[in-house]
C-alpha positions as CSV (number, residue, x, y, z in Angstrom):
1,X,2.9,-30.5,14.5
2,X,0.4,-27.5,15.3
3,X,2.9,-25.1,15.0
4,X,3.6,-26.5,11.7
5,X,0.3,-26.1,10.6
6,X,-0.2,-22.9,11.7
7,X,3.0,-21.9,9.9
8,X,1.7,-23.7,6.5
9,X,-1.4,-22.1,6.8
10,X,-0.2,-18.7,7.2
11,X,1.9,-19.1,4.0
12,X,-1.0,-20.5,1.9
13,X,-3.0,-17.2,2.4
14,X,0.0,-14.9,2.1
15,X,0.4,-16.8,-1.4
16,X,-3.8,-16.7,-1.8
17,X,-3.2,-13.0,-1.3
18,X,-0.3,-12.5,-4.0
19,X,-2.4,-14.5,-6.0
20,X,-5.5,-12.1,-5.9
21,X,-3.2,-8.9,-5.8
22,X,-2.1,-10.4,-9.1
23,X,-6.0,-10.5,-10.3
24,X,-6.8,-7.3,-9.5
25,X,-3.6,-5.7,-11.3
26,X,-4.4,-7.7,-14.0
27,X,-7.9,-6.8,-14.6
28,X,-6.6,-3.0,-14.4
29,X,-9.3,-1.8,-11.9
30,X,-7.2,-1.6,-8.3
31,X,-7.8,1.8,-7.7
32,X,-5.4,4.2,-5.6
33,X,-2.9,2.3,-3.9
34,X,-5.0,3.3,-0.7
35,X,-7.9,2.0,-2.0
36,X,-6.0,-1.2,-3.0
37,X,-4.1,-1.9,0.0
38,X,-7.6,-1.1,2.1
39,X,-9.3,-4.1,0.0
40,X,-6.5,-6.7,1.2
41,X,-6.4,-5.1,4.9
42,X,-3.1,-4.8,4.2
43,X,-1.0,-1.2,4.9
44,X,0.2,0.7,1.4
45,X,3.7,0.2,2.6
46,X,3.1,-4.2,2.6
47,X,1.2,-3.5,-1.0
48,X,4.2,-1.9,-2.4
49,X,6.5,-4.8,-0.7
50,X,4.3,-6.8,-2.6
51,X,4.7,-5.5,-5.9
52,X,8.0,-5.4,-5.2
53,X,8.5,-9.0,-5.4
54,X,6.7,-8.9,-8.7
55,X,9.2,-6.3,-9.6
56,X,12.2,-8.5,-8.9
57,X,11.0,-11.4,-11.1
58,X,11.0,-8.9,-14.1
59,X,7.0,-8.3,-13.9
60,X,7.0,-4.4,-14.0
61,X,3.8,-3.1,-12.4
62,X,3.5,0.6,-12.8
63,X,0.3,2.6,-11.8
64,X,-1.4,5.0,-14.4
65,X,-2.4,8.1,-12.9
66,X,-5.2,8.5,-15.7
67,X,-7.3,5.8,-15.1
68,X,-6.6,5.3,-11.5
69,X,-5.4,2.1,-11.7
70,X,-1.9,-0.4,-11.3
71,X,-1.6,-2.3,-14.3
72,X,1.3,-4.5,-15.7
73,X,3.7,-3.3,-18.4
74,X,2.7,-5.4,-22.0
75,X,6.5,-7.4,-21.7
76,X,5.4,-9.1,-18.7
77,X,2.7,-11.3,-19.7
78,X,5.0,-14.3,-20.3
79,X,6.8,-13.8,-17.4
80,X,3.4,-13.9,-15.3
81,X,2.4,-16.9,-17.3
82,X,5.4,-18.8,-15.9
83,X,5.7,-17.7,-12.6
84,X,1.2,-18.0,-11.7
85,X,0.1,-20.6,-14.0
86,X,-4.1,-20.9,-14.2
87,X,-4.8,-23.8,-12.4
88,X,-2.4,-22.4,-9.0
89,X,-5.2,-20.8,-7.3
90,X,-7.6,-23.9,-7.1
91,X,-4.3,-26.5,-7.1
92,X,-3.6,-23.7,-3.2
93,X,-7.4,-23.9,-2.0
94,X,-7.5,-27.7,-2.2
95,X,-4.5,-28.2,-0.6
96,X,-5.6,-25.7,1.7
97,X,-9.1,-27.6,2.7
98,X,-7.4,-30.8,2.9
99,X,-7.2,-32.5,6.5
């Protein structure tokens, strides 16, 4: 059973953490993918693994030079709709703090 939990728990904040990559992106101000990575404590080669896996549900992120910033491409938004609704994030933490 501990192992379990320990394996459960260890999912919930790798999804926690896509969830709040997926934030930041949105709100266009990540910075470099440095910077970016640096806020998750994550390495730049796991962030891109990360946006990978938006990449292969057809959610294109792509990083403007210009403002310094990932961001995702305008077609996406339905996609993101259906694959993080609003409500995930709180539905994750509660099951999270549960005993």
């Amino acid at each position: 059973m501990y192992v379990y939990q320990i394996f459960m728990e260890h999912n919930i904040k790798k999804i926690l953490r896509f969830f709040d990559i997926h934030q930041s992106i949105k709100q266009e101000q990540t910075g470099s993918p440095s910077e970016f990575a640096a806020r998750f404590y994550i390495s730049r080669r796991t962030l891109y693994r990360i946006l990978e896996t938006f990449n292969d549900h057809g959610i294109l992120v792509k990083f403007s030079r210009k403002h310094n910033t990932f961001y995702f491409d305008k077609d996406s938004e339905d996609k993101i709709k259906q694959l993080l609704p609003r409500d995930f994030q709180k539905t994750i933490q509660s099951f999270f703090k549960s005993p």
